[in-house]
C-alpha positions in Angstrom: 24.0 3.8 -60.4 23.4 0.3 -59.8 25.9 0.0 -56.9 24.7 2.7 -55.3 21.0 1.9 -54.8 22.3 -1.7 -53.6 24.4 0.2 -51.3 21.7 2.1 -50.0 19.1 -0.8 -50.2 21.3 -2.8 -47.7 22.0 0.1 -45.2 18.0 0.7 -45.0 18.2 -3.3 -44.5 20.6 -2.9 -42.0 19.1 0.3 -40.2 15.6 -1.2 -40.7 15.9 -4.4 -39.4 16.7 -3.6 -36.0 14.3 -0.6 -36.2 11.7 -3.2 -37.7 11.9 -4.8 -33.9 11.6 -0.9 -32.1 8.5 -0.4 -34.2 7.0 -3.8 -33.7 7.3 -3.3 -30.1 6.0 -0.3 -29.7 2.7 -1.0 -31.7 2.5 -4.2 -29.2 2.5 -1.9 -26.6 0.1 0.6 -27.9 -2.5 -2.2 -29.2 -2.3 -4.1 -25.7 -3.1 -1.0 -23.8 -5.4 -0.6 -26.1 -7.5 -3.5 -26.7 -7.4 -4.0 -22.3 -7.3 -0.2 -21.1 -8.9 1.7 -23.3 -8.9 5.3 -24.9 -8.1 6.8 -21.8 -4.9 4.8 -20.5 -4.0 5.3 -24.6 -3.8 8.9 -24.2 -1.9 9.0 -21.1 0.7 6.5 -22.5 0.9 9.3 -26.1 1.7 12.7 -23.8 4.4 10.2 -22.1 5.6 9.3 -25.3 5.2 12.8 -27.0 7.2 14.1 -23.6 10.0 11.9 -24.7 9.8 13.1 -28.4 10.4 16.5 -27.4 13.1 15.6 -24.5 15.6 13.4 -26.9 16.1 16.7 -29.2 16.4 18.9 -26.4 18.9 17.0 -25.1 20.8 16.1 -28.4 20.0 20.3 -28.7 22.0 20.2 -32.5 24.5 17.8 -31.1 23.3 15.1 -32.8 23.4 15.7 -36.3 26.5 18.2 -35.8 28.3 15.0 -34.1 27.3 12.4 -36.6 28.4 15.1 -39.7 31.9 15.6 -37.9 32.6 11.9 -37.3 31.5 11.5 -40.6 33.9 13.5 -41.9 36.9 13.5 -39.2 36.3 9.9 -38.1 40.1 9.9 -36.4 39.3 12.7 -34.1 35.7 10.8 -32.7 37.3 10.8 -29.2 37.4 14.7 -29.0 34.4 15.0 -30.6 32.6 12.6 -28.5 34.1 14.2 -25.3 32.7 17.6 -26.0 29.2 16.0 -27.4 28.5 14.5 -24.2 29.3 17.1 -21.3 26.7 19.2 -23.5 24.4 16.6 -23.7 24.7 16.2 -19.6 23.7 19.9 -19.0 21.0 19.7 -21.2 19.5 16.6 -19.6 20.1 18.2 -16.5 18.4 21.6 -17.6 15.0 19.7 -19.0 14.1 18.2 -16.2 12.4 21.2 -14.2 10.6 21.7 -17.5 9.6 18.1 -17.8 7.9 18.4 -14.2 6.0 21.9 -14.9 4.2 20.2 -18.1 3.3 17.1 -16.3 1.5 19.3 -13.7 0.0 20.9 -16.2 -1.5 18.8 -18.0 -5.6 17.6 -17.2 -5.4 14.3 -15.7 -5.4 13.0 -12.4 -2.5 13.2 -10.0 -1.3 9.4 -10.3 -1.3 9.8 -13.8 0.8 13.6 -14.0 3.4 11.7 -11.7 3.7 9.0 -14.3 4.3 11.5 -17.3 6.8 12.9 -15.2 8.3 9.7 -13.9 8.1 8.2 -17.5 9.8 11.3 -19.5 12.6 12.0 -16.9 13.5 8.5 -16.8 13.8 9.2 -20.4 16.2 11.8 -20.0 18.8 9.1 -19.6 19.1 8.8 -23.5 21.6 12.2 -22.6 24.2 8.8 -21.9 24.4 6.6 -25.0 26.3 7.2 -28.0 24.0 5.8 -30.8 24.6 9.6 -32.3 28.5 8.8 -32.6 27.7 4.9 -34.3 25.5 6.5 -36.8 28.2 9.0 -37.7 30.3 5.9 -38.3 27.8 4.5 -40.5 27.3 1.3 -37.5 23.5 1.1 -38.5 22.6 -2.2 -37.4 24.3 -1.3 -33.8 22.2 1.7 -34.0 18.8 -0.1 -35.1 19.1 -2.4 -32.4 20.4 -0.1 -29.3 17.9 1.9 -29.8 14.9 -1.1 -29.7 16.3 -2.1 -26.5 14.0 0.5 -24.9 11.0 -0.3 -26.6 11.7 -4.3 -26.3 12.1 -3.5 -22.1 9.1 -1.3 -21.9 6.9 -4.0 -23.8 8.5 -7.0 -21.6 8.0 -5.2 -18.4 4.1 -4.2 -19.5 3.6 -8.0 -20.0 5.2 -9.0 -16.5 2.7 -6.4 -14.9 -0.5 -7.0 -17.1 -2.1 -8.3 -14.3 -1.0 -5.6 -12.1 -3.3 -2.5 -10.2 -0.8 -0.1 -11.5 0.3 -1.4 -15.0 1.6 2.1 -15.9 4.6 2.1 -13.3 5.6 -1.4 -14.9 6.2 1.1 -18.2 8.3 3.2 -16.4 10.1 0.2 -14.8 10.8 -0.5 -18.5 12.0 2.2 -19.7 14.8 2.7 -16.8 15.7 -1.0 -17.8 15.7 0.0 -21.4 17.7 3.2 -21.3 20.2 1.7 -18.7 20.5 -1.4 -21.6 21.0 0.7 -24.4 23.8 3.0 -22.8 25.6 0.2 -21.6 25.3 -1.6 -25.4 27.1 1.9 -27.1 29.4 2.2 -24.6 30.9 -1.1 -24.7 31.0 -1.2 -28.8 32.9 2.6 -28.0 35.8 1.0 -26.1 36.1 -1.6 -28.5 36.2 0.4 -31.3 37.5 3.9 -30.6 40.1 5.5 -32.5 43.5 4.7 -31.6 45.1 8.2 -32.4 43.8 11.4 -32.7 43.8 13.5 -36.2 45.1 17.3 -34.5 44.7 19.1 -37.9 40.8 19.1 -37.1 40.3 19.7 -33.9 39.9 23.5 -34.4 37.4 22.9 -37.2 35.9 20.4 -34.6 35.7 22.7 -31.9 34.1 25.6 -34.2 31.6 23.6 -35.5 30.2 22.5 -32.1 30.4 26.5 -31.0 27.0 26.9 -29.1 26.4 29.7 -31.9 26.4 27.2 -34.4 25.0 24.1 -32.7 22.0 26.2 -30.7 20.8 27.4 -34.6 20.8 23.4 -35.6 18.9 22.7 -32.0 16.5 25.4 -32.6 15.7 24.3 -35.6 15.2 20.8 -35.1 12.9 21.7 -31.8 10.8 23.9 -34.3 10.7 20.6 -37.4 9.4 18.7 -33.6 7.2 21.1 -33.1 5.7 21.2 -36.5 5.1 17.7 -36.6 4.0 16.5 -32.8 2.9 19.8 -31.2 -0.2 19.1 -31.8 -0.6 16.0 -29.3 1.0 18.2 -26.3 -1.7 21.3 -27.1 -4.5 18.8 -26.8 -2.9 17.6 -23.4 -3.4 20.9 -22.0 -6.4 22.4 -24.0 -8.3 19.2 -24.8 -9.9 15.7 -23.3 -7.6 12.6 -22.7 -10.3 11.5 -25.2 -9.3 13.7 -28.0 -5.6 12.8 -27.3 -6.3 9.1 -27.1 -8.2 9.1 -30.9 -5.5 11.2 -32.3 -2.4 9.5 -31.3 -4.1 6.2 -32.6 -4.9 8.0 -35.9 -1.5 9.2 -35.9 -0.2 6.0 -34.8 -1.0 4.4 -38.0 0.2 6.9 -40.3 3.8 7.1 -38.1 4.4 3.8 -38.9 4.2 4.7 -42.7 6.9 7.7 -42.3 9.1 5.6 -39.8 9.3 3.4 -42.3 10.4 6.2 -44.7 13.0 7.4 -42.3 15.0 4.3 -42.7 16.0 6.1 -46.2 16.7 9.5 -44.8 18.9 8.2 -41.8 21.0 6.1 -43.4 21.4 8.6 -46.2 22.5 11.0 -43.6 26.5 10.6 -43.2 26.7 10.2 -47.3 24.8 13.1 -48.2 27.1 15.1 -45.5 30.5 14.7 -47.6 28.7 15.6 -51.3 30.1 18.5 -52.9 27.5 21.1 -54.4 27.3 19.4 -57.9 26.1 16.1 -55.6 24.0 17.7 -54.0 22.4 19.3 -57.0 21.8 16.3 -58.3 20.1 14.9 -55.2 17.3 17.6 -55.7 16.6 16.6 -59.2 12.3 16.8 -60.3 12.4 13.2 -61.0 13.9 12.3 -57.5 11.2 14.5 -55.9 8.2 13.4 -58.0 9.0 9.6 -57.4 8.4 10.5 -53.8 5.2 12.6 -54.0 3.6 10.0 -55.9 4.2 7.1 -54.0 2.9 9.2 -50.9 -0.1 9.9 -52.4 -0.7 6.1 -53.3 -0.2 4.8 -49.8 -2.5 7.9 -48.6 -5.2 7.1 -51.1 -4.7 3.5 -50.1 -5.4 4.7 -45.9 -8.2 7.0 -47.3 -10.2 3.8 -48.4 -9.2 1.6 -45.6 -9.3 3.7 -42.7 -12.5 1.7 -41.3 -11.1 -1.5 -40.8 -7.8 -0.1 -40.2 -8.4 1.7 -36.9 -11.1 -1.5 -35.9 -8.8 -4.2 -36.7 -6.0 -2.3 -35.1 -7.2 -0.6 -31.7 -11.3 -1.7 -31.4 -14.8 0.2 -32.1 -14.5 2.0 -29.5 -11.4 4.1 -31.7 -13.8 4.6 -34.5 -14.2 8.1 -34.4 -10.7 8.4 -35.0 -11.4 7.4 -38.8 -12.0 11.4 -39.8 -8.8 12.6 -38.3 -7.7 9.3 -40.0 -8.8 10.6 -43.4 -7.0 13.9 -42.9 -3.6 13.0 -41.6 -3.0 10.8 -44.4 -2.7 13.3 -46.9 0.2 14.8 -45.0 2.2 11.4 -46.2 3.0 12.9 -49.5 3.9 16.2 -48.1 5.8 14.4 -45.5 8.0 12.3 -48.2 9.3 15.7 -49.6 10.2 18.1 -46.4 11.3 14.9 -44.6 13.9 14.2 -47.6 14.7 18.3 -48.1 15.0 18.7 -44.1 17.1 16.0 -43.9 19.4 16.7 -47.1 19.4 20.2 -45.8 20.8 19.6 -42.2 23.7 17.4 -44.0 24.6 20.2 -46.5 25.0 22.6 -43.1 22.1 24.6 -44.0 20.3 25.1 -40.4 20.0 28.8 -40.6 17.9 28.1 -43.8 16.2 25.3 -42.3 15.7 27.1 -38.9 13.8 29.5 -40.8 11.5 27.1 -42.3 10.6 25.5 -39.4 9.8 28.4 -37.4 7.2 29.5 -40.2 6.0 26.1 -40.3 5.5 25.0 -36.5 4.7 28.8 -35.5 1.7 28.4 -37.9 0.5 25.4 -36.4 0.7 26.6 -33.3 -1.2 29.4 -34.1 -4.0 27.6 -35.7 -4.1 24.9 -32.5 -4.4 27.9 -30.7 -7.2 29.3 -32.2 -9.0 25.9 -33.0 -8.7 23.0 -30.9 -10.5 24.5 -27.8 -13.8 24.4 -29.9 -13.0 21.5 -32.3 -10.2 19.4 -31.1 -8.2 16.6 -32.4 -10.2 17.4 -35.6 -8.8 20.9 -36.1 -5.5 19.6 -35.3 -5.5 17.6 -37.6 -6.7 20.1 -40.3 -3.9 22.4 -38.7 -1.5 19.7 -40.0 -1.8 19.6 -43.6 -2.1 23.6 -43.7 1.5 24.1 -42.0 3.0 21.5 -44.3 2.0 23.3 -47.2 3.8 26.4 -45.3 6.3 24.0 -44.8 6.9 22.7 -48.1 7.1 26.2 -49.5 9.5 27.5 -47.5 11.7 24.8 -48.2 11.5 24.8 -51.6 12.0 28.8 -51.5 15.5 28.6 -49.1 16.8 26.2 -51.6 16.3 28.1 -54.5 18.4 30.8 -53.1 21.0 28.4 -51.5 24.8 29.3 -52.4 25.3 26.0 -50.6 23.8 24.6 -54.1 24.4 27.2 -56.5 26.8 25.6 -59.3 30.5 25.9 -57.9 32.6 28.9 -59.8 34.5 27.6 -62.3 38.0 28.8 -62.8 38.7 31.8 -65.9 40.7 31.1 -68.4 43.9 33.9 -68.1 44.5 36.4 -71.0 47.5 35.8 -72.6 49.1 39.5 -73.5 
């Protein structure tokens, strides 16, 4: 037992640690446009970034987590696999942009600033290149930490170069092209290095059935709907609110994201191990203790937010964010609800239960939805964030229902004993 949770303790060390620079940078960023641009230039900057929250998992469309679980488990047929991962992930790309274009226009902002979204978010769509999906399969997660803060390291570099500049959001998307055309370069270089030197032919018809669209569109789905659950609410307020009411939220969110990115580092890196358990494993993974130890240490660091959320938010972006200290208030409580459908989702998806978990999500993200829908034009950011903690109690139940039925964790048969005449 003790092995294991040093085992896992230095994967979240080596996932976090690179990931410790992608977050750092990224709250740079934020707080500088903060602290010299205001509310205003903030919210712009969030629907750019909530574009590319939704374009990475449109893109990966399943293929992620499908592609990291197969080279996980077939690690000498990662060329086939990664051939057929990345035409997908082309078209995709390819399909999002129109998409991409309509939303920017869409939005209520000023032209400069809808060609920036979709400047910013298509530039993003470049992601559809790098192979950080087929390093994490291979359990790489210090190359995969630190690919992936090249983009955030470029766009913070680049805002610094143009601080001074008229136009200091183009400098943003001049670092994110940078950034993306970094990071694919860095994957594909570590993938001719290191790329199997024979392939394993037994598997490649397993391989090819499991990236069937019919199987891989249910896992895409279903991760779009868990996005949707969790972000939708900063794209509704594009559309149906101020730039003001997306500015205060994504700082209040801001702050409580860098509590549950930190909790990631556990579910990531626990991906590719949880994906080869057998049902007894994975039994044992879902025991009360396990669960409990994570709802209480969410609602520590929430009460902890609760009391603090004063100085927080004027230490962090300025008085002028203040009013952001209610929705503050709210979305912390979703932290402990967050610890336990973040660990289920993610234990779920390695156990090949997307159906289940497609399900869940749609209940979940379809509620919110709903309730935005009905709310935010009088209330705003406020009833989003109200919206939030009523669809993760839909959330959580849903989950905790589907595995309760799960023959993917219902004790394995055990053989009869034979009758002896």
């Amino acid at each position: 037992m003790k092995a294991s949770v040093r085992q896992l303790a230095r994967k979240v060390f080596d996932f976090g640690s690179g990931e410790a620079v992608s977050r750092l940078c990224g709250i740079v960023t934020l707080l500088f446009l903060a602290h010299r641009y205001g509310v205003l230039v903030v919210g712009v900057y969030a629907l750019a970034q909530s574009m590319l929250g939704y374009s990475y998992p449109i893109i990966d469309f399943g293929l992620r987590h499908v592609g990291a679980r197969l080279v996980a488990q077939y690690p000498q047929a990662a060329a086939e696999i990664m051939g057929q991962v990345q035409r997908r992930r082309m078209m995709m790309a390819a399909v999002l942009l129109p998409f991409l274009l309509i939303y920017a226009a869409s939005t209520r902002l000023p032209t400069e600033s809808k060609i920036f979204l979709f400047a910013f978010a298509a530039i993003g769509s470049l992601y559809a290149i790098s192979l950080d999906w087929m390093a994490w399969g291979r359990e790489h997660l210090r190359l995969v930490s630190f690919g992936r803060a090249v983009v955030p390291l470029s766009i913070l570099v680049c805002l610094l170069l143009g601080r001074n500049s008229d136009r200091v959001l183009w400098w943003l998307v001049l670092g994110n092209a940078v950034g993306n055309g970094l990071q694919a370069a860095i994957f594909w270089t570590w993938w001719r290095r290191h790329g199997p030197q024979r392939e394993e032919q037994i598997s490649l018809a397993v391989i090819r059935e499991s990236l069937a669209w019919r199987r891989t569109s249910v896992m895409g789905v279903a991760w779009l709907c868990n996005l949707a659950f969790n972000t939708i609410d900063m794209l509704m307020l594009g559309i149906m609110s101020t730039p003001q009411q997306v500015g205060l939220y994504s700082a209040a969110y801001r702050v409580i994201g860098q509590v549950l990115y930190t909790y990631y580092l556990m579910t990531i890196v626990l991906y590719p191990q949880l994906a080869r358990q057998n049902r007894g494993q994975r039994r044992r993974m879902l025991r009360p203790g396990i669960l409990f130890s994570l709802l209480g240490v969410g609602v520590v660091i929430a009460a902890v937010l609760t009391v603090s959320r004063r100085p927080i938010l004027t230490i962090l972006f300025g008085h002028q964010f203040l009013p952001a200290a209610l929705l503050l208030l709210l979305l912390a409580w979703a932290i402990p609800f967050d610890f336990l459908t973040s660990y289920l989702s993610n234990a779920y998806i390695a156990w090949g239960m997307e159906k289940k978990i497609l399900l869940c999500t749609i209940a979940a993200a379809g509620s919110n939805v709903v309730l935005n829908l009905i709310w935010i034009p009088a209330y705003g950011a406020t009833a989003a964030a109200v919206n939030t903690l009523a669809s993760y109690v839909i959330f959580l139940a849903s989950l905790a229902l589907s595995g309760r039925f799960a023959k993917e964790l219902s004790p394995e048969a055990q053989p009869q004993p034979e009758l002896i005449a």
